[in-house]
C-alpha positions in Angstrom: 165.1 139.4 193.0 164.1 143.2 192.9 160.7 144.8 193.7 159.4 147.1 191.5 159.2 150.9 193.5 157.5 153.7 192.5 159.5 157.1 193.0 157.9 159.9 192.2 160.2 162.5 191.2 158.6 165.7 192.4 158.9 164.2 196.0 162.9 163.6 195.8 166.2 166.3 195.7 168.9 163.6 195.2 168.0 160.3 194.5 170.0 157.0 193.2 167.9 154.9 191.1 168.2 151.0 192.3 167.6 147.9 190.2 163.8 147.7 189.5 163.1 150.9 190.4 160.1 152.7 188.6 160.5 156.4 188.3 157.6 158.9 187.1 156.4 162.6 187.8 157.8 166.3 186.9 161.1 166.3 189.2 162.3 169.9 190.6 164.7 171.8 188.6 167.6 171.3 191.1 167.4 167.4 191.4 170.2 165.3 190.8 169.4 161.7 189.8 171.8 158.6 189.4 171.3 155.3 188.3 173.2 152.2 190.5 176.2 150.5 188.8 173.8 147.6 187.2 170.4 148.8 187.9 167.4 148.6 185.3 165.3 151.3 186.0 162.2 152.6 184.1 161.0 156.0 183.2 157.6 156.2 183.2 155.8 159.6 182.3 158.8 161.5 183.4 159.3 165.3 183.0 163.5 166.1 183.9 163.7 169.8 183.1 167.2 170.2 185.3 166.7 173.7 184.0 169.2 175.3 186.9 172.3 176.3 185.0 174.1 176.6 188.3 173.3 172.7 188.3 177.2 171.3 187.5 175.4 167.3 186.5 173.7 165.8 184.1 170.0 165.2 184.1 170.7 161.9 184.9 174.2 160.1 185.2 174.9 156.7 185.4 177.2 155.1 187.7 178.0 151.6 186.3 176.1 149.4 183.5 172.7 150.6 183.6 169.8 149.9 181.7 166.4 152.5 180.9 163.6 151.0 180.0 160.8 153.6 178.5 157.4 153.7 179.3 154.8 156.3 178.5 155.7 160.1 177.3 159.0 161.4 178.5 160.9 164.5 178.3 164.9 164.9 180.0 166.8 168.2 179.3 169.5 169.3 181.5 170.3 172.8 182.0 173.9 173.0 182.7 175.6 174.1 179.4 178.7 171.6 180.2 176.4 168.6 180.8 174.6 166.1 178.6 170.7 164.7 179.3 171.9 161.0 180.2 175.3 160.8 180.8 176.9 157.2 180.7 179.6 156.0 182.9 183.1 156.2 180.7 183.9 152.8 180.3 180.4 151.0 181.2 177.2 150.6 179.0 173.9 152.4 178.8 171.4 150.2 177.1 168.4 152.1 176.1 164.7 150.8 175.3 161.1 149.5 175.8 157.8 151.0 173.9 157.5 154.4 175.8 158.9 157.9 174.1 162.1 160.3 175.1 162.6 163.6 174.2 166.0 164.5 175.0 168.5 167.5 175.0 171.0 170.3 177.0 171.3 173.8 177.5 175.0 174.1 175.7 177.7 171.7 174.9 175.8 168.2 176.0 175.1 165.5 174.1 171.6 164.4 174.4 172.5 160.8 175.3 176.2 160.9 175.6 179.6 163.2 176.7 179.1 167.0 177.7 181.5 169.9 177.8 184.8 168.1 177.7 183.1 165.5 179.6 184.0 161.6 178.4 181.0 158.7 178.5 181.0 155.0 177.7 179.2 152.5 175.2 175.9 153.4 174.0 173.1 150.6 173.4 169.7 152.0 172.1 167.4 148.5 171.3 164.1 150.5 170.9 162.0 153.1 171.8 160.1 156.7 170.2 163.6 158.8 170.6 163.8 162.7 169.8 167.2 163.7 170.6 168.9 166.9 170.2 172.6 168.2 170.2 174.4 170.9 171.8 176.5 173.1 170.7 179.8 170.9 169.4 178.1 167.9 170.6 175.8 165.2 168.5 172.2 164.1 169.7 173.7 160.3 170.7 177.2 160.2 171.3 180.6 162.2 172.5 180.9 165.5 173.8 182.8 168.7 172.5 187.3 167.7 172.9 185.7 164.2 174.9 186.1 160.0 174.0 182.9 158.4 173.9 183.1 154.4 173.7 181.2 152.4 170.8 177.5 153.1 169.5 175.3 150.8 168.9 171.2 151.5 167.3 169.5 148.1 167.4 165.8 149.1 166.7 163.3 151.8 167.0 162.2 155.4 166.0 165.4 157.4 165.9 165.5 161.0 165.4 169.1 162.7 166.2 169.5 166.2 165.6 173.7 167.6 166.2 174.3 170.6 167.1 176.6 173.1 165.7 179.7 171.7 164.6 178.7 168.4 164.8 177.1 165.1 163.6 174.0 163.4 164.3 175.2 160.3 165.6 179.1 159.8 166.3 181.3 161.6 168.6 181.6 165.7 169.6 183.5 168.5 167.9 187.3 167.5 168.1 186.4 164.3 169.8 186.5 160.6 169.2 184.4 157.9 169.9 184.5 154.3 169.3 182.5 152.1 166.3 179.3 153.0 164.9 176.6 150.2 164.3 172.8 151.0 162.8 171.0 147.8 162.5 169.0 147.1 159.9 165.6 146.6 162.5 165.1 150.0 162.3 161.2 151.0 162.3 162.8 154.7 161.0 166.2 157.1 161.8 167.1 160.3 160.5 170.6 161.3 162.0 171.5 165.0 160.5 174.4 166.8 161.4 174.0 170.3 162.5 175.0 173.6 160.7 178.6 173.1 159.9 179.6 175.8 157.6 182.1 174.4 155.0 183.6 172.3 157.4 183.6 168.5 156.8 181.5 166.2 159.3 178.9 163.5 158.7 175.3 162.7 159.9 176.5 159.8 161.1 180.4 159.6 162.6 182.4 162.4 162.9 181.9 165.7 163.7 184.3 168.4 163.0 187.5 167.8 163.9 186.7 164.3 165.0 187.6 160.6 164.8 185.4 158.0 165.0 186.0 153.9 164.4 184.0 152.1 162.0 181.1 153.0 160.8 178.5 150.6 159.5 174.8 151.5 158.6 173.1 148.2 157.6 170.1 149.8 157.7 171.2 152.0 154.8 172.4 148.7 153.3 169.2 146.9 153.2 167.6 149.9 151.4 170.3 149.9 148.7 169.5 146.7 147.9 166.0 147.0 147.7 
């Protein structure tokens, strides 16, 4: 059974996150944060400005299955221009939830919850939660990064906002990437996935960027309304 410990993050430099773990504070823009291989950990009030663009990680990088729960206001941006916000391990899964807020982004080619610069990540779970995420350049808000796999996506619940960057989608994979399927469940309180500016060049809110391949793609929350 895990105990629940409070870190603050202005007090730590490097810290890996362990199962029950409780983080909260304004961390110091060179701190590098991990999450254990199978650890639910908790963001509470958090302010992750990794704003050092000598900084070569993401604001926070999983290392296994992990699982953030969101409590309270918080705000992750990394400032490496080859990273994402939250990077998931490639070939594990990030489940993402709870009633708190994220505001998410980079500084260049992330993803905000996903791949970076040529940078692969794995399966993406978001159940619920107040989410504001926002692309890099090539790279969508949730998903892969610019010429990088991302594994499958899944949006179970919440308030969604996903923002790509240029060249790219809302929700899918980066800018001559692929990624795996798509799924937006239909328990949705709200999304609005918009690609960024793409000039004439084909991409979708939701699924491919340009130059990208994505697996299936199906929005039942787009379903439901139809048949309203």
């Amino acid at each position: 059974m895990s105990v629940n410990q409070v870190i603050d993050l202005s007090e730590v430099q490097v810290y890996e996150a362990r199962n029950g773990d409780v983080l909260t504070g304004t961390a110091g823009e060179d701190i590098h944060l991990f999450i254990a291989p199978g650890a639910t950990v908790t963001l509470n009030g958090v302010t992750l400005a990794c704003m050092n663009a000598q900084n070569r990680w993401a604001a926070i990088t999983c290392l296994g299955d992990a699982r953030i729960v969101l409590e309270g206001v918080n705000i992750v941006r990394c400032g490496n221009e080859h990273f994402p916000g939250i990077l998931p391990a490639e070939g594990k899964t990030l489940t993402l939830g709870g009633t708190g807020s994220l505001s998410i982004g980079c500084n260049g080619w992330g993803a905000g919850i996903g791949g970076g610069y040529q940078i692969s990540c794995g399966n993406i779970v978001i159940e619920d939660g107040f989410i504001v995420a926002q692309g890099g350049k090539g790279a969508p808000a949730i998903g892969g990064g610019y010429t990088a796999e991302c594994g499958n996506i899944s949006i179970k619940g919440g308030t969604i906002t996903a923002i790509g960057g240029y060249m790219a989608c809302g929700i899918g994979c980066g800018l001559n990437g692929k990624c795996g399927d798509i799924t937006i469940g239909k328990k949705l309180t709200y999304l609005a996935a918009k690609r960024g500016n793409c000039g004439d060049f084909p991409a979708d809110d939701i699924g491919r960027s340009v130059g990208g391949t994505c697996g299936s793609v199906v929005n039942l929350l787009a379903e439901e309304h139809q048949a309203r």
